[in-house]
C-alpha positions as CSV (number, residue, x, y, z in Angstrom):
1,X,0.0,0.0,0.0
2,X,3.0,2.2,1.2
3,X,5.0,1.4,-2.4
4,X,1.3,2.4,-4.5
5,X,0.9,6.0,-2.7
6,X,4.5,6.8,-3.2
7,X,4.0,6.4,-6.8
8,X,1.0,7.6,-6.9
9,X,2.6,10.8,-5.2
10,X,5.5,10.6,-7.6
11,X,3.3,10.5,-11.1
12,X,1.5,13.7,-9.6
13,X,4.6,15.6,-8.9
14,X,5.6,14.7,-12.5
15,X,2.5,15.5,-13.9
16,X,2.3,19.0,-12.5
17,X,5.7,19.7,-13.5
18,X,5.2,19.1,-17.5
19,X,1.7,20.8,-16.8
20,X,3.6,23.9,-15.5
21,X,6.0,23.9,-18.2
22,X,4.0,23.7,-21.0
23,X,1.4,26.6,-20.6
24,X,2.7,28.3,-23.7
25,X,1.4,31.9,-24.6
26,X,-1.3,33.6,-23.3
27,X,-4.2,35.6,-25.1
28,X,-3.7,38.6,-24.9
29,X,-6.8,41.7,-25.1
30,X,-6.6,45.5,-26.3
31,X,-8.9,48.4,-25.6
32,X,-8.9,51.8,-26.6
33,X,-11.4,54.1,-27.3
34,X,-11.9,57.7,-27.7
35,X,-14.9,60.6,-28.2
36,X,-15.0,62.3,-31.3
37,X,-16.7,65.6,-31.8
38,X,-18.8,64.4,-34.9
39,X,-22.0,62.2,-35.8
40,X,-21.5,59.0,-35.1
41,X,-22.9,58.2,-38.3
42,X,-20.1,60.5,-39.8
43,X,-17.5,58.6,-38.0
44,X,-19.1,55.2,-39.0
45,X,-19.0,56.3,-42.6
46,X,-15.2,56.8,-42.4
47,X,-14.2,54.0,-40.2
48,X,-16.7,51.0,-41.3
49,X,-14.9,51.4,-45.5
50,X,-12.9,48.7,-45.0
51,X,-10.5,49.2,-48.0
52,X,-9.9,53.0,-47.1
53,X,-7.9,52.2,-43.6
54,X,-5.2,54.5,-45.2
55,X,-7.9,57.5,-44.8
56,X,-7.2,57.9,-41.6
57,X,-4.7,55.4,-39.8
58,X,-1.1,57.0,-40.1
59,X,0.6,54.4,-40.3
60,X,-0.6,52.8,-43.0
61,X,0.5,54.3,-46.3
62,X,-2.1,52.2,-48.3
63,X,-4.8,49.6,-48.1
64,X,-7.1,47.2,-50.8
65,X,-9.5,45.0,-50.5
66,X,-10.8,42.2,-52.2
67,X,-14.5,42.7,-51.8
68,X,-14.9,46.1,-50.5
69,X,-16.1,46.3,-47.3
70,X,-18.4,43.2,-47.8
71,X,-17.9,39.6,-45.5
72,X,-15.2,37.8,-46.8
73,X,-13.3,41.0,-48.0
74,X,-9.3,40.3,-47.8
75,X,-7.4,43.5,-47.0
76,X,-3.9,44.1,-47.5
77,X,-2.4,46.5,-45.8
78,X,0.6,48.6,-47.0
79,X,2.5,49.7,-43.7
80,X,4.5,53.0,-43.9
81,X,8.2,52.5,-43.1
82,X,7.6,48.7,-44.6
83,X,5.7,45.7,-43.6
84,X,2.3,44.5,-44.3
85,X,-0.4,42.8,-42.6
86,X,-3.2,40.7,-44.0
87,X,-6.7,41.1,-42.9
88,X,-10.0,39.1,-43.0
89,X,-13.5,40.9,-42.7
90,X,-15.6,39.0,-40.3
91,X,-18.7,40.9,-39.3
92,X,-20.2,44.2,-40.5
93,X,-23.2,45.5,-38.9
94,X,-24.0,48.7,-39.6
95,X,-27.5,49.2,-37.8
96,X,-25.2,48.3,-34.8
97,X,-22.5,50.2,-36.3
98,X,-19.8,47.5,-35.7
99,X,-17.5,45.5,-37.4
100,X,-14.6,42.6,-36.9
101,X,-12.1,41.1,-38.7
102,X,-9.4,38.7,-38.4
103,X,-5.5,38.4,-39.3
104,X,-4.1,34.5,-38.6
105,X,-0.4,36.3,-39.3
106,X,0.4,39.5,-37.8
107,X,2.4,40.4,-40.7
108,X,4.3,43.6,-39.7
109,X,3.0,43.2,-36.0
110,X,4.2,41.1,-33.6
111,X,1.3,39.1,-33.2
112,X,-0.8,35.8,-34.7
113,X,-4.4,34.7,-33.8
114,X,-5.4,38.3,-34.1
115,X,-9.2,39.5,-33.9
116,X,-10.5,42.9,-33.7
117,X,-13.9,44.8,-33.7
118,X,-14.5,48.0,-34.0
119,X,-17.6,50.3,-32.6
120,X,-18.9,53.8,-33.2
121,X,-21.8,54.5,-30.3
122,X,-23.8,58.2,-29.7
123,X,-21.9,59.9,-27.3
124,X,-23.2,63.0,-25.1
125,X,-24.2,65.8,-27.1
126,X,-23.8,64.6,-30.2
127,X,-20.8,63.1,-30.2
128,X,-19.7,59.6,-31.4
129,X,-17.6,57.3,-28.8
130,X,-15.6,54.8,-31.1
131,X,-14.2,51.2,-29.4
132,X,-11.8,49.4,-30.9
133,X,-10.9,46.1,-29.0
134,X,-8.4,43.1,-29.9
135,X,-7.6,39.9,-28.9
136,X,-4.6,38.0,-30.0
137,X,-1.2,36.0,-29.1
138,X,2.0,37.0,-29.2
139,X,4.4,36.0,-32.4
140,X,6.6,33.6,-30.5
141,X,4.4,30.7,-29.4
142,X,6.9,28.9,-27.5
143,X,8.1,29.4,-23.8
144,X,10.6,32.0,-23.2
145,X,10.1,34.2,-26.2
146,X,12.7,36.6,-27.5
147,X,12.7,40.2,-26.8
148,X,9.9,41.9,-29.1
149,X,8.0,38.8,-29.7
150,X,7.2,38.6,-26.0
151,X,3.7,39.8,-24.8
152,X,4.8,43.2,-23.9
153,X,5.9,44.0,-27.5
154,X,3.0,42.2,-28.8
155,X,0.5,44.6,-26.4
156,X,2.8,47.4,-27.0
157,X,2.4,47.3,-30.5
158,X,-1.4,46.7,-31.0
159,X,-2.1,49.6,-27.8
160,X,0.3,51.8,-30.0
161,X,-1.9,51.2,-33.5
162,X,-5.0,51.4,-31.8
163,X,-4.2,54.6,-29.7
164,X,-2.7,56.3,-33.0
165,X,-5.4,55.8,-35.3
166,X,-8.0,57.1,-33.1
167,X,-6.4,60.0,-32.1
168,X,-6.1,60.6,-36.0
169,X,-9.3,59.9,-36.6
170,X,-10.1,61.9,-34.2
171,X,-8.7,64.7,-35.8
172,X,-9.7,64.4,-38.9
173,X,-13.2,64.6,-38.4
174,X,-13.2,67.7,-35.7
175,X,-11.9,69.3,-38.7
């Protein structure tokens, strides 16, 4: 009896130590938003064309799509400085004005599994308050990842697009 709770004990032990070893990445989730002195179906119109990104995201320099801004649409976008990322359009509702998409490769980011949705809502006195969430994994999917394909880069990176292209959006349209 003694002999079968040691090993008992001992397969436990080894269990949780290949358990703890393997966890891998974690998913990681982005939020910004930001009000915008403007009609929220004015803002809508600008941010829901999904081959026009370039109209007012800085850093990209220019965008296409395969099916405009239609389920199924592929967008490639052309990043400023180099790079490109790849995107998939999900969801478009525009009653609810909201839409997602999806990018498997981060391309130019540091990032794969990446999904993201957008939302323009009425704000206070007219104004629009747009959303822009993510939820992806970091480029290096093994354990101990190299510097800037760890999740700090990988947050760092999708914070620093999302935070960028709102606050140009936002200027563009209090024009």
């Amino acid at each position: 009896m003694r002999f079968v709770s040691a090993f008992i004990m001992m397969l436990a032990t080894c269990v949780a130590a290949s358990v703890a070893h393997a966890h891998g990445p974690t998913r990681q989730k982005a939020f910004e938003s930001i009000t915008i002195k403007a009609s929220p179906d004015a803002v809508w119109a600008k941010v829901s064309d999904f081959a026009n990104l370039q109209g007012w995201h800085p850093a990209v320099e220019s965008s296409t799509a395969t099916d405009g801004s239609k389920v199924g649409s592929v967008r490639t976008l052309k990043i400023k400085g180099g790079g490109e990322i790849v995107e998939t359009l999900e969801t478009i509702d525009p009653s609810a004005k909201k839409f997602s998409y999806r990018a498997k490769d981060g391309g130019a980011l540091p990032v794969t599994n990446y999904s993201s949705n957008i939302t323009v809502k009425a704000g206070d006195g007219g104004t629009a308050v747009v959303e822009w969430r993510g939820a992806f994994y970091r480029k290096y999917m093994n354990n101990d990842p190299p510097k800037g394909e760890d999740d700090e880069a990988a947050m760092t990176a999708v914070t620093g697009v999302y935070k960028s292209g709102l606050e140009n959006l936002k200027k563009i349209m209090e024009k």
